[in-house]
N, CA, C and O atoms as a GROMACS GRO file, in nm:
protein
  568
    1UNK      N    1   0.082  -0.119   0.000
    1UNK     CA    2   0.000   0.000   0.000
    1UNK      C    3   0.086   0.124   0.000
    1UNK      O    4   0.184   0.146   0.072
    2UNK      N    5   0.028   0.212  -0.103
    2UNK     CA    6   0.114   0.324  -0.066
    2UNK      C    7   0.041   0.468   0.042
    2UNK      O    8  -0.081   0.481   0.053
    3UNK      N    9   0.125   0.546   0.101
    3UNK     CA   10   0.098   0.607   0.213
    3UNK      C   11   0.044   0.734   0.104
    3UNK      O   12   0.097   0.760  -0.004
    4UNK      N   13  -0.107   0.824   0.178
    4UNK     CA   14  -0.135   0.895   0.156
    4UNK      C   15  -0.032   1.042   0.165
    4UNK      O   16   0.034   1.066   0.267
    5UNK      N   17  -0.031   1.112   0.073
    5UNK     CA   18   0.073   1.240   0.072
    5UNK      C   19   0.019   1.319   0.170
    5UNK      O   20  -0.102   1.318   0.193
    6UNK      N   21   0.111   1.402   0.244
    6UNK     CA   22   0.071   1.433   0.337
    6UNK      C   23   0.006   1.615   0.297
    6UNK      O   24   0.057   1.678   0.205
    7UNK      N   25  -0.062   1.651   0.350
    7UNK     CA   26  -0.110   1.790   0.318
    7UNK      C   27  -0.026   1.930   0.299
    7UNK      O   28   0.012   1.963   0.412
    8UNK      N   29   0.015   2.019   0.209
    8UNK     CA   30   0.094   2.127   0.188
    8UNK      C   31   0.042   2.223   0.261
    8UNK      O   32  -0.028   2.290   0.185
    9UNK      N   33   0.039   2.268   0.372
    9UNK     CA   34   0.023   2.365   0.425
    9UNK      C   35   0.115   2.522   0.449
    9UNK      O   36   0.104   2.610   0.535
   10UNK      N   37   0.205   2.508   0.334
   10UNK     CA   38   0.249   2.637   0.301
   10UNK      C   39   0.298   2.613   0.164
   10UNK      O   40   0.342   2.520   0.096
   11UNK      N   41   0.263   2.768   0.150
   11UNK     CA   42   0.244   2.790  -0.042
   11UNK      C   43   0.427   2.834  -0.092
   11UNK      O   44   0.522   2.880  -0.030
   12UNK      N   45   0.410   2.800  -0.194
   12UNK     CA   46   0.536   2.847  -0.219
   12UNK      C   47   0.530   2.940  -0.240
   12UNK      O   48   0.411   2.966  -0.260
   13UNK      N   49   0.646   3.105  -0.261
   13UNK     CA   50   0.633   3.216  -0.301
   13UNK      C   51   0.623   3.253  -0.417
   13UNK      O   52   0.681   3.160  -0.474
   14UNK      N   53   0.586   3.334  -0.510
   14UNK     CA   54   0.624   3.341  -0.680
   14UNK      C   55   0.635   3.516  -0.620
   14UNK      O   56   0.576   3.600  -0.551
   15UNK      N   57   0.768   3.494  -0.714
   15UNK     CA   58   0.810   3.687  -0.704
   15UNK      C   59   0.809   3.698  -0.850
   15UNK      O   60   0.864   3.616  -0.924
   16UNK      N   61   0.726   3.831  -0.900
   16UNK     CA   62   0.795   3.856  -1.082
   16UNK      C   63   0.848   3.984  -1.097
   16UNK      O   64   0.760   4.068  -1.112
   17UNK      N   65   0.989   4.040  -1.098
   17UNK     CA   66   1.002   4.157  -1.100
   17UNK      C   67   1.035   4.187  -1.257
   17UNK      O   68   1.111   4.125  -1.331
   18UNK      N   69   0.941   4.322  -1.290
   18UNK     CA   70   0.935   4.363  -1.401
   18UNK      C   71   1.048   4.531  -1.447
   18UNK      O   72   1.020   4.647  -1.417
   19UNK      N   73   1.134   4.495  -1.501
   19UNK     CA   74   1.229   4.616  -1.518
   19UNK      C   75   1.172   4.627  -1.630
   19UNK      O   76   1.121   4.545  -1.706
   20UNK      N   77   1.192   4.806  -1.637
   20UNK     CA   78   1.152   4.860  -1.795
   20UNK      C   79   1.312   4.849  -1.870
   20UNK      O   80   1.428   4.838  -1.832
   21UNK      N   81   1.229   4.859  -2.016
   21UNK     CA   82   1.358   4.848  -2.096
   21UNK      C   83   1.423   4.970  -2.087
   21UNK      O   84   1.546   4.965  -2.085
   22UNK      N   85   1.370   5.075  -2.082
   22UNK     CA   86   1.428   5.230  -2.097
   22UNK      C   87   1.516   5.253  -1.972
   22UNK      O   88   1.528   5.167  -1.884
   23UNK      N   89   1.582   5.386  -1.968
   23UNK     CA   90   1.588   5.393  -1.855
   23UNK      C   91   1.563   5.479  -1.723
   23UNK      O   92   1.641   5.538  -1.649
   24UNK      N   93   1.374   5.461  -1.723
   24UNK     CA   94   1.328   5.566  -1.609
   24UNK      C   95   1.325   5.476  -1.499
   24UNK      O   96   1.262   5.532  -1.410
   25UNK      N   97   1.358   5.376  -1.467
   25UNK     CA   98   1.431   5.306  -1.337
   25UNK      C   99   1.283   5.353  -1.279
   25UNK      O  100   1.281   5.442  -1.193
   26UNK      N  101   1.151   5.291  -1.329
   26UNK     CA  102   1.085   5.280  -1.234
   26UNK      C  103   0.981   5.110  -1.286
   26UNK      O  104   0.914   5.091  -1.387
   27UNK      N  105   0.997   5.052  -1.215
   27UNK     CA  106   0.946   4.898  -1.190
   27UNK      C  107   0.829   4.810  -1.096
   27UNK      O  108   0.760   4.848  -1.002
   28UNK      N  109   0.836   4.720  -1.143
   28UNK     CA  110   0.716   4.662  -1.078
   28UNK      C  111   0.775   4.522  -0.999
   28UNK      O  112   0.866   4.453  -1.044
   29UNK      N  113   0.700   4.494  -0.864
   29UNK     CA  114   0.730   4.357  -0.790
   29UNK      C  115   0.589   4.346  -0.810
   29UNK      O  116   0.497   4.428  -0.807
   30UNK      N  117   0.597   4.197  -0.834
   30UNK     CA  118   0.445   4.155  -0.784
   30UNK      C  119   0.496   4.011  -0.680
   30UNK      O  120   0.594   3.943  -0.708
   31UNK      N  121   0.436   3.994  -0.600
   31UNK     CA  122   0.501   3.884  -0.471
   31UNK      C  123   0.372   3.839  -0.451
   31UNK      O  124   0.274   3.910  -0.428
   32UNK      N  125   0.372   3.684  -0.464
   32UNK     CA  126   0.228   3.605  -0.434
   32UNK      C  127   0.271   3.490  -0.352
   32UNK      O  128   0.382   3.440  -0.365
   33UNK      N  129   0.175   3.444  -0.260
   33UNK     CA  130   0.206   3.354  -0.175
   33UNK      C  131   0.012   3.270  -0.160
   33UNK      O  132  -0.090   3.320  -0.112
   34UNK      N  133   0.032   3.144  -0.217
   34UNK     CA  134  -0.124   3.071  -0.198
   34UNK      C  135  -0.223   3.178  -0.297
   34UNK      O  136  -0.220   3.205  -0.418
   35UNK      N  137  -0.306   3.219  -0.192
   35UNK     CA  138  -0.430   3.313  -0.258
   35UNK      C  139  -0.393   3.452  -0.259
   35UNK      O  140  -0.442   3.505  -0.359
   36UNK      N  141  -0.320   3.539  -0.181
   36UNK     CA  142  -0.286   3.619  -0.107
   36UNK      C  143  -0.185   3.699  -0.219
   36UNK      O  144  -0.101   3.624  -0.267
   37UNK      N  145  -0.182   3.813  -0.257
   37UNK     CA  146  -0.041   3.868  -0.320
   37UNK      C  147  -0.041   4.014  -0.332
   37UNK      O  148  -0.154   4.058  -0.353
   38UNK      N  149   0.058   4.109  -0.325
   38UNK     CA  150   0.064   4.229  -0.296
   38UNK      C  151   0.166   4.266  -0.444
   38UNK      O  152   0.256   4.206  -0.502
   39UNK      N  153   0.107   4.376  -0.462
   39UNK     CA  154   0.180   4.464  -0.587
   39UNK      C  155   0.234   4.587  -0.546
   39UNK      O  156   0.177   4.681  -0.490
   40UNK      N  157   0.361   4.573  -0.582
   40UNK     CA  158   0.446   4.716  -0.577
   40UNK      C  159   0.494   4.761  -0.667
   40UNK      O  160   0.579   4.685  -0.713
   41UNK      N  161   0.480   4.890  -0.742
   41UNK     CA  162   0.568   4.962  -0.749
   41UNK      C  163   0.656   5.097  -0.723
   41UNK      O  164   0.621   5.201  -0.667
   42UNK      N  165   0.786   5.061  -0.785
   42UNK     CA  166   0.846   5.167  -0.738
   42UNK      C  167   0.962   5.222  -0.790
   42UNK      O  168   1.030   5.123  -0.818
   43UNK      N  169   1.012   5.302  -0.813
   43UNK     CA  170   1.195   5.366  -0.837
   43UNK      C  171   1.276   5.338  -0.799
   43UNK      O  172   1.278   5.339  -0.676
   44UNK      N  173   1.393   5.294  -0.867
   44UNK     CA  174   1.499   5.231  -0.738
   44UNK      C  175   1.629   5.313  -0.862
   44UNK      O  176   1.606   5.359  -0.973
   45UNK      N  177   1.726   5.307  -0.808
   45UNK     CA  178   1.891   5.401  -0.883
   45UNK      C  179   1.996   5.357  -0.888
   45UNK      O  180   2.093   5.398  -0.952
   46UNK      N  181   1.980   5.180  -0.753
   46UNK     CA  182   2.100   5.077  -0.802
   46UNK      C  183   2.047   4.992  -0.797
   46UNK      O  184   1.942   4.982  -0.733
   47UNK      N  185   2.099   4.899  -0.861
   47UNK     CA  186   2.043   4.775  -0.833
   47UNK      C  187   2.042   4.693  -0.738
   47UNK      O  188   1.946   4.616  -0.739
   48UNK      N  189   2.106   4.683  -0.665
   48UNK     CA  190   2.192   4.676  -0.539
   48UNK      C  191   2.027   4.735  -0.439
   48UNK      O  192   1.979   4.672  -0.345
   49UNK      N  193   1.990   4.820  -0.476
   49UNK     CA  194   1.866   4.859  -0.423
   49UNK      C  195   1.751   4.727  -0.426
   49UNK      O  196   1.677   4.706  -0.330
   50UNK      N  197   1.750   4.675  -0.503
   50UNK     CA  198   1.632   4.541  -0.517
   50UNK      C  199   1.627   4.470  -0.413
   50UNK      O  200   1.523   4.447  -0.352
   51UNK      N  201   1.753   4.423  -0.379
   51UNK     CA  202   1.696   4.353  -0.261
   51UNK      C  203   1.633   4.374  -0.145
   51UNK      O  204   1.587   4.294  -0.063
   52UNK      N  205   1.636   4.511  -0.149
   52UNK     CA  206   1.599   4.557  -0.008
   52UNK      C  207   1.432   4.569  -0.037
   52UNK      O  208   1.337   4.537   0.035
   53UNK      N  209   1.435   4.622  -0.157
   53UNK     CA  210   1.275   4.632  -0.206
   53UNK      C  211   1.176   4.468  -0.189
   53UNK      O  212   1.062   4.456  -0.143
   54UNK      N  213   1.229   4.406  -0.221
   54UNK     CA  214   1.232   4.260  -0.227
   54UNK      C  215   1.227   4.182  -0.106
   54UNK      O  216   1.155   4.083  -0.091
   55UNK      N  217   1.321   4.239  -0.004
   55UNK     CA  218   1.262   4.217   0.165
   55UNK      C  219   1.181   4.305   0.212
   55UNK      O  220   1.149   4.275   0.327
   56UNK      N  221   1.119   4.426   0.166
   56UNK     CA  222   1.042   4.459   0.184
   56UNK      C  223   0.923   4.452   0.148
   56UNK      O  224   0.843   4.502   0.227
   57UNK      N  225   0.865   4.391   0.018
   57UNK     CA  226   0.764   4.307  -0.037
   57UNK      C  227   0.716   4.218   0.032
   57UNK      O  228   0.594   4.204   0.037
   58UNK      N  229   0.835   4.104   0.129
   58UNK     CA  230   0.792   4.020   0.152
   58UNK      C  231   0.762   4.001   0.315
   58UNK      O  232   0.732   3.905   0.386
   59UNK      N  233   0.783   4.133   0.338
   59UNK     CA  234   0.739   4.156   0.512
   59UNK      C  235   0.626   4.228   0.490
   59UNK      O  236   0.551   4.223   0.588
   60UNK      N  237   0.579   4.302   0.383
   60UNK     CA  238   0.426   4.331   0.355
   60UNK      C  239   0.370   4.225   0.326
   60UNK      O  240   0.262   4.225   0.383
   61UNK      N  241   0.387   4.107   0.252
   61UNK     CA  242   0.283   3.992   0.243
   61UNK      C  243   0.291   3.966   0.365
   61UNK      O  244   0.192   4.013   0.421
   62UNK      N  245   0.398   3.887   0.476
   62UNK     CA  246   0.352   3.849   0.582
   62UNK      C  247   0.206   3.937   0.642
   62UNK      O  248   0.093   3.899   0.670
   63UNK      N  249   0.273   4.066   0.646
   63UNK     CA  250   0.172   4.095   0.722
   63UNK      C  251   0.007   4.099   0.668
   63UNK      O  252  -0.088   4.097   0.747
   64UNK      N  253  -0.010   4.104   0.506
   64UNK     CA  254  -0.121   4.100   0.496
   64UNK      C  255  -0.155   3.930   0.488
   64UNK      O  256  -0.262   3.881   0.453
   65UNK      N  257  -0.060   3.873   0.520
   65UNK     CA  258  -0.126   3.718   0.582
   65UNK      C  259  -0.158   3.702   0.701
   65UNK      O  260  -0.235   3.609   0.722
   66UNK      N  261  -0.116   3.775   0.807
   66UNK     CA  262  -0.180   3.827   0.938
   66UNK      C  263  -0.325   3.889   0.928
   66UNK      O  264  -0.409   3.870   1.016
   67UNK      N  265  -0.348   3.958   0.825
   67UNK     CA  266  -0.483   4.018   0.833
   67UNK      C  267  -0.516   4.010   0.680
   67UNK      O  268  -0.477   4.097   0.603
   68UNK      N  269  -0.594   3.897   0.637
   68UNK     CA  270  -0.623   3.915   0.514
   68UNK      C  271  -0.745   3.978   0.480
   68UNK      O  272  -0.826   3.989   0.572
   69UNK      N  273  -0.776   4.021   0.370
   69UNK     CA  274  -0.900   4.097   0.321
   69UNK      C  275  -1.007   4.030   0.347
   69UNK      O  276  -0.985   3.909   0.340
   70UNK      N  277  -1.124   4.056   0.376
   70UNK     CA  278  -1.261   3.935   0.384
   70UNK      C  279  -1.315   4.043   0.233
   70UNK      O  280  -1.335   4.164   0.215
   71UNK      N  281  -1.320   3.943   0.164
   71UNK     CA  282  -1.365   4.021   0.036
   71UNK      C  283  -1.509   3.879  -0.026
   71UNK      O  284  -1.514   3.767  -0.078
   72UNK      N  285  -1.616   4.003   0.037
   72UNK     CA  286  -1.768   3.877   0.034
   72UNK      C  287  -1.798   3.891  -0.112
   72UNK      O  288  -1.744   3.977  -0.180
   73UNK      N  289  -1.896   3.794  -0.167
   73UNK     CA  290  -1.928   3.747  -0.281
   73UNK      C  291  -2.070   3.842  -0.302
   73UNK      O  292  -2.171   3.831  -0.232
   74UNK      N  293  -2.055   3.924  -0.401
   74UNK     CA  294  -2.188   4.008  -0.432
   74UNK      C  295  -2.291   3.952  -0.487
   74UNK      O  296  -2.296   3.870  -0.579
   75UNK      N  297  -2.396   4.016  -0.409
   75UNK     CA  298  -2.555   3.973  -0.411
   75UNK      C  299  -2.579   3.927  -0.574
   75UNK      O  300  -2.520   3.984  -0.666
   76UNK      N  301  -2.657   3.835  -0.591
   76UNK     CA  302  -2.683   3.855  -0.754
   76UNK      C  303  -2.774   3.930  -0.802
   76UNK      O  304  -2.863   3.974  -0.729
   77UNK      N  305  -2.766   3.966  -0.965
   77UNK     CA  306  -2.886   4.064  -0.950
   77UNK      C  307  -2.980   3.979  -0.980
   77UNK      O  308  -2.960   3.871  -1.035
   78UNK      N  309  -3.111   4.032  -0.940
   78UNK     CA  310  -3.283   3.948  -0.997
   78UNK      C  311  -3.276   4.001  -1.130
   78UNK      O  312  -3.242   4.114  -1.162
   79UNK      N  313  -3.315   3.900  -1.207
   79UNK     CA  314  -3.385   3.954  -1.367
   79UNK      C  315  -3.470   4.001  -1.381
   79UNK      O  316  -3.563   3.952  -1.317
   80UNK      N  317  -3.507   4.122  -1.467
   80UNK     CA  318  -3.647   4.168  -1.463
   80UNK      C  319  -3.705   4.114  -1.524
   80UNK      O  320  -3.644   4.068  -1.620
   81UNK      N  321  -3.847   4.082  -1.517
   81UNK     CA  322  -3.928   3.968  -1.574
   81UNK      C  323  -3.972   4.061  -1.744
   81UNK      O  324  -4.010   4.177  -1.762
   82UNK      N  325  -3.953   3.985  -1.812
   82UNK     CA  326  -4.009   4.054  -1.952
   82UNK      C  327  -4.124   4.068  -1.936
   82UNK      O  328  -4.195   3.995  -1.865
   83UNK      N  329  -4.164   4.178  -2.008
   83UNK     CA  330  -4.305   4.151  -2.082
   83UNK      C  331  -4.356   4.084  -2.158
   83UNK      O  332  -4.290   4.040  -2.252
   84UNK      N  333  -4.466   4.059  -2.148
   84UNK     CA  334  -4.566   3.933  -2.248
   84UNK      C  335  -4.652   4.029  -2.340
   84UNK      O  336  -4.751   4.095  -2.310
   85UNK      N  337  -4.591   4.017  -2.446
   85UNK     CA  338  -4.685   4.088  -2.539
   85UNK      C  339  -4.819   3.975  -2.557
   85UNK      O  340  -4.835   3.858  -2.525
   86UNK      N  341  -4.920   4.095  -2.638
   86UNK     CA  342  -5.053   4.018  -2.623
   86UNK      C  343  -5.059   3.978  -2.771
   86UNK      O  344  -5.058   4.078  -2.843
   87UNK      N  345  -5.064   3.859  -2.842
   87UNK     CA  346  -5.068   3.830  -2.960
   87UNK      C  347  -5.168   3.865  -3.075
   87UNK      O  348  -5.158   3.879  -3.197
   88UNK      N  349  -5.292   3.875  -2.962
   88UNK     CA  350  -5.363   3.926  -3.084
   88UNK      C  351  -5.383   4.059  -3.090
   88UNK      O  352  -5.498   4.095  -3.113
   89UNK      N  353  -5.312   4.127  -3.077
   89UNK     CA  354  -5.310   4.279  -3.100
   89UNK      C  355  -5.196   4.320  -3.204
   89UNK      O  356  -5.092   4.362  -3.151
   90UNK      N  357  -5.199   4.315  -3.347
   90UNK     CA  358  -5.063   4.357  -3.416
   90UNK      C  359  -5.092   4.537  -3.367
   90UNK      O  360  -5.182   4.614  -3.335
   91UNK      N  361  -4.902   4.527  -3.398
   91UNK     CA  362  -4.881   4.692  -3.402
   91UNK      C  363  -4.932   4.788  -3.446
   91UNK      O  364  -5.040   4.730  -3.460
   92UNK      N  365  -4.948   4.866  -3.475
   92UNK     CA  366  -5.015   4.991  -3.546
   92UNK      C  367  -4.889   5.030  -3.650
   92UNK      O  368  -4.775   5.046  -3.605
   93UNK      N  369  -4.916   5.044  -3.780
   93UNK     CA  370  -4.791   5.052  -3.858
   93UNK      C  371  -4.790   5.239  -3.859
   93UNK      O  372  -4.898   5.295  -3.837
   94UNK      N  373  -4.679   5.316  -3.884
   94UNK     CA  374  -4.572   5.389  -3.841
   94UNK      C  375  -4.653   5.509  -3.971
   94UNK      O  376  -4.703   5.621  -3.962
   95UNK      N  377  -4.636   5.432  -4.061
   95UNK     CA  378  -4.716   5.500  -4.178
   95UNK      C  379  -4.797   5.371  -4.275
   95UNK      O  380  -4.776   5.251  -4.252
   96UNK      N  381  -4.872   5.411  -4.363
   96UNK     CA  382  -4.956   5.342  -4.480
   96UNK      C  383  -4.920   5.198  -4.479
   96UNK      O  384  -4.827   5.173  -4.402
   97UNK      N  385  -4.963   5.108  -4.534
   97UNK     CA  386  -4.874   5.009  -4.579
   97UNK      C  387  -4.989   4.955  -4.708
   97UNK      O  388  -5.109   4.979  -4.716
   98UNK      N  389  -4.882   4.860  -4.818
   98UNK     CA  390  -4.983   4.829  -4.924
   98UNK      C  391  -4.994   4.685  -4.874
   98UNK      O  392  -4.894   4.670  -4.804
   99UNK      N  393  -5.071   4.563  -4.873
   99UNK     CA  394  -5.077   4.415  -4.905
   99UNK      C  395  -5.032   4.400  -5.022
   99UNK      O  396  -5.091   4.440  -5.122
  100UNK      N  397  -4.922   4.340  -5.023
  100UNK     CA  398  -4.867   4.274  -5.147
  100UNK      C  399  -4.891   4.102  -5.111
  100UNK      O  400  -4.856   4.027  -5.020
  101UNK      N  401  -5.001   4.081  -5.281
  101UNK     CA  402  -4.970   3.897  -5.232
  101UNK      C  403  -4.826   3.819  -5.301
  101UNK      O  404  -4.749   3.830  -5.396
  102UNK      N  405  -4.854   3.725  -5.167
  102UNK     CA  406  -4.725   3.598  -5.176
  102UNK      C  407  -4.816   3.467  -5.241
  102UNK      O  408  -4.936   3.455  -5.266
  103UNK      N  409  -4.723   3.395  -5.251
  103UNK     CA  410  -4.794   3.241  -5.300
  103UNK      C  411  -4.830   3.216  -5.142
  103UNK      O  412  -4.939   3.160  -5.150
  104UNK      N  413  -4.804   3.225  -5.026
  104UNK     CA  414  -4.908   3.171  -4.906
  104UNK      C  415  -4.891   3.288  -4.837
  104UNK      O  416  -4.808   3.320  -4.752
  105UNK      N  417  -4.993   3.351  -4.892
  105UNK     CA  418  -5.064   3.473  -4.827
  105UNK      C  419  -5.032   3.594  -4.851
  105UNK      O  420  -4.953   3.609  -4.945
  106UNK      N  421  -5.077   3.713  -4.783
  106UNK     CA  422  -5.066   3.842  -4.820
  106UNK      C  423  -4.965   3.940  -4.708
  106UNK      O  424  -5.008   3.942  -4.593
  107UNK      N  425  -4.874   3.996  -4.727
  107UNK     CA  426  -4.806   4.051  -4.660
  107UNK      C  427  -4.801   4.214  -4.662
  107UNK      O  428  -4.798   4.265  -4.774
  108UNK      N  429  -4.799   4.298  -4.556
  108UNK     CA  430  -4.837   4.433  -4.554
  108UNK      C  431  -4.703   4.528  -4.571
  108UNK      O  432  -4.636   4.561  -4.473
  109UNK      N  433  -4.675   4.565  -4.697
  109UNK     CA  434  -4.558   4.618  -4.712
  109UNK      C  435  -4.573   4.770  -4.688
  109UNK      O  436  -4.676   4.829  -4.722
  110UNK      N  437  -4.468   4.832  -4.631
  110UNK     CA  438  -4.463   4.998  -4.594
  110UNK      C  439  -4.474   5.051  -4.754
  110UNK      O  440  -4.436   4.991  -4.855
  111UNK      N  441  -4.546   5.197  -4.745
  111UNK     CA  442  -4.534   5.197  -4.899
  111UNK      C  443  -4.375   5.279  -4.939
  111UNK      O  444  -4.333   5.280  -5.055
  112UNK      N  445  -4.308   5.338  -4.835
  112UNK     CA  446  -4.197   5.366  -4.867
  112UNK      C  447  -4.131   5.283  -4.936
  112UNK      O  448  -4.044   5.332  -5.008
  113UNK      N  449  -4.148   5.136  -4.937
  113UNK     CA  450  -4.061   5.045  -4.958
  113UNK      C  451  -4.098   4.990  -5.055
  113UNK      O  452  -4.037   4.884  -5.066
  114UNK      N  453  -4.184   5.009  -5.154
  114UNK     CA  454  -4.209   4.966  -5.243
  114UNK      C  455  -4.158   5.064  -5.381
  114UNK      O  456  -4.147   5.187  -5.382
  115UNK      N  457  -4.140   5.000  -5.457
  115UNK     CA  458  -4.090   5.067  -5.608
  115UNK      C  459  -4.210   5.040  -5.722
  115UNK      O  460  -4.258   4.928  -5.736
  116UNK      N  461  -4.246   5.134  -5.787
  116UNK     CA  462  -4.278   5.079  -5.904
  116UNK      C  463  -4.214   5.060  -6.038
  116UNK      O  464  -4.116   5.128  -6.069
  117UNK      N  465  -4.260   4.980  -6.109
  117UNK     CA  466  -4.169   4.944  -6.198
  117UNK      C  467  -4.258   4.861  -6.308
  117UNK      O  468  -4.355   4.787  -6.286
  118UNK      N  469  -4.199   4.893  -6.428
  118UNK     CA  470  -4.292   4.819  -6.580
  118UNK      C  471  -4.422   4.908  -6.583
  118UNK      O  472  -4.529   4.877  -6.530
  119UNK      N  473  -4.400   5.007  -6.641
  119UNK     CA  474  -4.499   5.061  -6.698
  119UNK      C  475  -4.616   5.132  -6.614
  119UNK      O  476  -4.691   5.218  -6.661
  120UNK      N  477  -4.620   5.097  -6.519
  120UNK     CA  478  -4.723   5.177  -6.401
  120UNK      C  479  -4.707   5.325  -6.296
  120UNK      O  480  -4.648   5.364  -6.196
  121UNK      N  481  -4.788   5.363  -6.382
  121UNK     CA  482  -4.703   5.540  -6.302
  121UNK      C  483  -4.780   5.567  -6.150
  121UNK      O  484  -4.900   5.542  -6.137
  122UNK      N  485  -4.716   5.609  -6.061
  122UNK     CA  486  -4.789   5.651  -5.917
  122UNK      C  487  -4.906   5.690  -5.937
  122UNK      O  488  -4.948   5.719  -5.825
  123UNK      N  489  -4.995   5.712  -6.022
  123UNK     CA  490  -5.126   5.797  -5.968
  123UNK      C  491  -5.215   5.660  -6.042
  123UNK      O  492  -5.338   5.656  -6.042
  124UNK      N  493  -5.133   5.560  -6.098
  124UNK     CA  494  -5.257   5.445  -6.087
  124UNK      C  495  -5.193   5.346  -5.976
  124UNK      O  496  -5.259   5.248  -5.944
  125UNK      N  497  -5.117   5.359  -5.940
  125UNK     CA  498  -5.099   5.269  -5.802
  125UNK      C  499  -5.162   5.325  -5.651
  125UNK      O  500  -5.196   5.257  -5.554
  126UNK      N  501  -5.164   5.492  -5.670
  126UNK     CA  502  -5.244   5.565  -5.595
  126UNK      C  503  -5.340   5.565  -5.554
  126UNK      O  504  -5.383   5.581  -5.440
  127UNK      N  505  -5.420   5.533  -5.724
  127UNK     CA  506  -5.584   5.498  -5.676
  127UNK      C  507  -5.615   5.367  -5.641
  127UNK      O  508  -5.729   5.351  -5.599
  128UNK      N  509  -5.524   5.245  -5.648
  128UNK     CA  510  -5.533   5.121  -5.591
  128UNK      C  511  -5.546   5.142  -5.444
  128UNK      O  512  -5.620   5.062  -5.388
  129UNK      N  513  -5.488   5.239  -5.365
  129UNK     CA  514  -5.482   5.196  -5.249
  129UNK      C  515  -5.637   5.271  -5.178
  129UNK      O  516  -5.709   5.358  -5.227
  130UNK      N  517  -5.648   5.203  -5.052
  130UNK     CA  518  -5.741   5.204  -5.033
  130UNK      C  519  -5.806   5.361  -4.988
  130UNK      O  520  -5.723   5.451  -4.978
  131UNK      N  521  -5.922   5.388  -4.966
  131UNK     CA  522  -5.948   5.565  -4.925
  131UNK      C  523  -5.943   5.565  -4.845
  131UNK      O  524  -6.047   5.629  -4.826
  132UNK      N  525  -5.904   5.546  -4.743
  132UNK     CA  526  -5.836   5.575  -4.600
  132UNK      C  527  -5.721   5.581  -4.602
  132UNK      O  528  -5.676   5.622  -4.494
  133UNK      N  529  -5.628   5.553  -4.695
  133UNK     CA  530  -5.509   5.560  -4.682
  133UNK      C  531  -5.454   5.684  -4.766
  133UNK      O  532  -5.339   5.723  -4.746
  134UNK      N  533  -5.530   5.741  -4.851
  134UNK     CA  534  -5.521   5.816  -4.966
  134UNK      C  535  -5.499   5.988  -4.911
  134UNK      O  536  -5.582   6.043  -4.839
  135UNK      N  537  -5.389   6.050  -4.955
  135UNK     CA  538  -5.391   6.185  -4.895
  135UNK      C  539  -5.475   6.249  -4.994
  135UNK      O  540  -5.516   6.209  -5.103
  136UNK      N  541  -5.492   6.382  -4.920
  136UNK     CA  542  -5.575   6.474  -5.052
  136UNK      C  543  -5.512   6.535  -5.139
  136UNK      O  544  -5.416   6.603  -5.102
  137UNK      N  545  -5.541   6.531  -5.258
  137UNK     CA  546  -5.452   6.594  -5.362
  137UNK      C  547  -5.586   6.665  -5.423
  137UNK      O  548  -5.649   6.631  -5.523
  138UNK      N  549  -5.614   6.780  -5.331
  138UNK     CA  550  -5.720   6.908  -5.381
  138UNK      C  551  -5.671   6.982  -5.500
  138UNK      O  552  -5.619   7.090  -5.471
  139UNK      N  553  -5.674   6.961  -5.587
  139UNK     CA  554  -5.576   7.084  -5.708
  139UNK      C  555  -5.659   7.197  -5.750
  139UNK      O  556  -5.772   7.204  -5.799
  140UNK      N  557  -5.583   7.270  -5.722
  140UNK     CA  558  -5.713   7.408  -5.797
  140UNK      C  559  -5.771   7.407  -5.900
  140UNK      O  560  -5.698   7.358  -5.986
  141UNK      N  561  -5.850   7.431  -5.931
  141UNK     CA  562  -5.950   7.414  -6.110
  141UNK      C  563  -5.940   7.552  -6.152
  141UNK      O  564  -5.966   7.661  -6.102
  142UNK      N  565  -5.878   7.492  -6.298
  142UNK     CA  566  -5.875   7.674  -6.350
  142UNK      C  567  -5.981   7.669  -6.464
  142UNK      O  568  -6.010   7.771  -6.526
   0.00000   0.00000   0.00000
């Protein structure tokens, strides 16, 4: 039989220090330990300076492993319930529309959207449509 592994109860550290390529000598530590990790940056003028930055990173994680954040899980939101449109009520169209037929059935086209074409001039497609739909074209009589 082999023996169960025993439990890791400490995380290893991951340090990533980020130098810029240029040289405004200002940089980034990021220091993580388990769940827990603190970001610094800062300026430094030797290098020789890092380490100290670097023991100092890592006496700020201790301590925020002494007191870690309680960071709670936000409420969810409720969905608002849609509306139920009522089916047998169509829309009210915007402007006119003509019925143009299909092979299964008749469909209500805007008349903006229609073209004429082959020989039929607007004032006989005009009087096709129905008199309620028809504007007035009063012309003066001379």
């Amino acid at each position: 039989m082999s023996d169960p592994k025993p439990a890791v109860t400490s995380h290893s550290t991951h340090i990533s220090l980020t130098l810029p390529e240029d040289s405004t000598r200002n940089a980034t530590l990021l220091i993580q330990r388990g769940e827990l990790a603190r970001l610094h940056q800062f300026t430094y003028t030797r290098v020789a300076d890092l380490t100290d930055i670097i023991a100092e990173a890592l006496t700020g994680l201790s301590d925020l492993e002494a007191n870690p954040p309680v960071i709670s899980e936000p409420e969810p939101v409720a969905e608002k319930p849609k509306p139920t449109l009522n089916k047998s009520t169509k829309p009210v169209p915007s402007e006119p529309t003509l019925d143009v037929p299909l092979k299964k059935g008749v469909k209500a086209v805007k008349i903006s959207h229609i073209k004429i074409v082959g020989g039929e001039t607007d004032a006989a497609a005009y009087r096709r449509l129905p008199s309620g739909l028809r504007m007035s074209t009063a012309s003066p009589r001379r």
